[in-house]
NULUM-908280 format. One record per residue (C-alpha): residue number from 1; residue in one letter; x, y, z negated. Coordinates in pm, 1 decimal. Example, Ala and Ser with C-alpha at 12.3 -4.5 7.8 and 13.67 -1.06 7.14 Angstrom:
residues 2
<atom i="1" aa="a" c1="1230.0" c2="-450.0" c3="-780.0"/>
<atom i="2" aa="s" c1="1367.0" c2="-106.0" c3="-714.0"/>
END
This chain:
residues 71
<atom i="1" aa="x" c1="-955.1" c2="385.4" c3="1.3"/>
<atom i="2" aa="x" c1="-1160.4" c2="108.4" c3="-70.8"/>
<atom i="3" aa="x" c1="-1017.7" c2="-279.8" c3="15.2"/>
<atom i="4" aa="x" c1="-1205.0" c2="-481.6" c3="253.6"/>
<atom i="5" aa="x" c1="-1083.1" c2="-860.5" c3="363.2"/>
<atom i="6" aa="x" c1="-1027.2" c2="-863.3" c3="698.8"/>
<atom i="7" aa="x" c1="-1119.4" c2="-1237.1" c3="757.2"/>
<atom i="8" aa="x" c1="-1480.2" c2="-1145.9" c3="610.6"/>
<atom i="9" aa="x" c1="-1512.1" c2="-854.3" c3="865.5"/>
<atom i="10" aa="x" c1="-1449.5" c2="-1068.9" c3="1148.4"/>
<atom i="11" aa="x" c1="-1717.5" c2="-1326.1" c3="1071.5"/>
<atom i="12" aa="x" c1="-1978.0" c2="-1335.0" c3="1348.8"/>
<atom i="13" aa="x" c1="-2324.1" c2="-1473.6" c3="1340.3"/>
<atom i="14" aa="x" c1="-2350.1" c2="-1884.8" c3="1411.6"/>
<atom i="15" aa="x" c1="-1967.5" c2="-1865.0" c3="1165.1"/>
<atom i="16" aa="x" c1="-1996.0" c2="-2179.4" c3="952.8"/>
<atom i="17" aa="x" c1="-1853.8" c2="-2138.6" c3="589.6"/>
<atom i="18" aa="x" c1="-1810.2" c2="-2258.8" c3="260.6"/>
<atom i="19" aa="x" c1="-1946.8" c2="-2084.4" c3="-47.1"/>
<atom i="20" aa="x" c1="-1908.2" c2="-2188.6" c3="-354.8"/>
<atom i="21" aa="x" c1="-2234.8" c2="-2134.6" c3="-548.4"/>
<atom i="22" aa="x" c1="-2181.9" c2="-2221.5" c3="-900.1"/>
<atom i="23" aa="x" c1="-1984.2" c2="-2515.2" c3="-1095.9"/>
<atom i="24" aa="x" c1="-2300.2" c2="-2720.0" c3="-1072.0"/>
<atom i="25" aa="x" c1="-2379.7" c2="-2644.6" c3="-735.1"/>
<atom i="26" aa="x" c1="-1960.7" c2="-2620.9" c3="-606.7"/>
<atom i="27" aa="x" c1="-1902.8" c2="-2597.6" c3="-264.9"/>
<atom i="28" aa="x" c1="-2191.2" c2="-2535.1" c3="12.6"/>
<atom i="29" aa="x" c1="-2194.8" c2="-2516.3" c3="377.1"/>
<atom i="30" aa="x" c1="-2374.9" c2="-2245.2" c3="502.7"/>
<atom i="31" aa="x" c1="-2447.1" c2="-2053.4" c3="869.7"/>
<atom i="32" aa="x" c1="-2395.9" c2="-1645.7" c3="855.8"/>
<atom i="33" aa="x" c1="-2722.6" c2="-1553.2" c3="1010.8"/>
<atom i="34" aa="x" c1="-2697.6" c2="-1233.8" c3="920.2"/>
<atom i="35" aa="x" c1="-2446.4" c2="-901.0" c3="870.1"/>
<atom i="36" aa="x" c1="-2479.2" c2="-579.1" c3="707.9"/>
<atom i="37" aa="x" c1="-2178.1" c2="-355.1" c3="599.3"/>
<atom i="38" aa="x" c1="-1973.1" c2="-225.0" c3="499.4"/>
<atom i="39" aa="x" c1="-2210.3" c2="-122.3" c3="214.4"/>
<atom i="40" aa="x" c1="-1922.4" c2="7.7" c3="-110.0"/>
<atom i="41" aa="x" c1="-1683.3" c2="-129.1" c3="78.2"/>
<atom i="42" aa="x" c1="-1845.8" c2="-481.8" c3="72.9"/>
<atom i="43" aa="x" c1="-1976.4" c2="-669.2" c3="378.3"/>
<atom i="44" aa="x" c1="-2301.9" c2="-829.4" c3="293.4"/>
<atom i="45" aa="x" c1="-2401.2" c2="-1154.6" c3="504.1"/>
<atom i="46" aa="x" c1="-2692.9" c2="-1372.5" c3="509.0"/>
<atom i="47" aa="x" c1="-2625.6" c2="-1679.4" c3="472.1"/>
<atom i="48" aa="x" c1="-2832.3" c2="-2005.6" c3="588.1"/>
<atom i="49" aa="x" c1="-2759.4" c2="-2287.8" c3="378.3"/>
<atom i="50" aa="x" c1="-2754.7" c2="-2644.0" c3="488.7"/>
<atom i="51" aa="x" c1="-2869.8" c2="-2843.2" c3="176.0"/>
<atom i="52" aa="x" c1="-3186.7" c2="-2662.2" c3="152.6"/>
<atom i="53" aa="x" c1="-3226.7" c2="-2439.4" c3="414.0"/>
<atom i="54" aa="x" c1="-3308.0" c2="-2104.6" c3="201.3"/>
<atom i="55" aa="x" c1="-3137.1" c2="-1813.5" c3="293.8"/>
<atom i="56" aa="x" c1="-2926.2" c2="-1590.7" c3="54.6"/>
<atom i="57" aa="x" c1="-2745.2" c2="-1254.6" c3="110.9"/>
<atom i="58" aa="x" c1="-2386.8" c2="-1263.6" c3="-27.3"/>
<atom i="59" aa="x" c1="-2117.5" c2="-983.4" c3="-65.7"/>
<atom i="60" aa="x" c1="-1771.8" c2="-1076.4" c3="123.0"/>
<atom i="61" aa="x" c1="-1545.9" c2="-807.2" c3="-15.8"/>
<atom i="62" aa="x" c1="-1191.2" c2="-875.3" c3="-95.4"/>
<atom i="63" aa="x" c1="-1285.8" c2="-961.6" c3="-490.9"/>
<atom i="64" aa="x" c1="-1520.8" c2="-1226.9" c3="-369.5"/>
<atom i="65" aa="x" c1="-1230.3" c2="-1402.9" c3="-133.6"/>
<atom i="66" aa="x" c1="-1243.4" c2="-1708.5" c3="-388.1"/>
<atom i="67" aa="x" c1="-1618.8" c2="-1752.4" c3="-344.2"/>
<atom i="68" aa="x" c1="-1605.6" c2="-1815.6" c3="-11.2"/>
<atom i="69" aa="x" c1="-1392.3" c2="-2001.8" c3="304.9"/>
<atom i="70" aa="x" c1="-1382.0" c2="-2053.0" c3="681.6"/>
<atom i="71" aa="x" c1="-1518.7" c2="-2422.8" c3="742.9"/>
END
């Protein structure tokens, strides 16, 4: 049985977040445009951020629950 967070399941389009990029980057706010999943037991969302605009998918599966937050 493969673990899923349940908080990333339940993000819906227009969901503002917080995903923290890299330890230069840190921290970004970013739109989920996008949803695809689950996909290995990962959700995979598109997400638009708000510093640059550009668009990047990211996995939300229960490993990645430090990477990212509800805003």
């Amino acid at each position: 049985v493969l673990s899923r967070s349940p908080q990333s399941i339940s993000l819906s389009i227009g969901t503002s977040v917080e995903y923290y990029w890299n330890e230069e980057w840190e921290w970004q706010k970013a739109k989920v445009v996008g949803k695809t999943g689950p996909v290995a037991g990962e959700y995979l969302f598109d997400l638009e951020f708000e510093s640059d605009g550009e668009i990047h998918r990211c996995a939300f599966g229960f490993k990645d629950r430090a990477r990212w937050r509800p805003v």
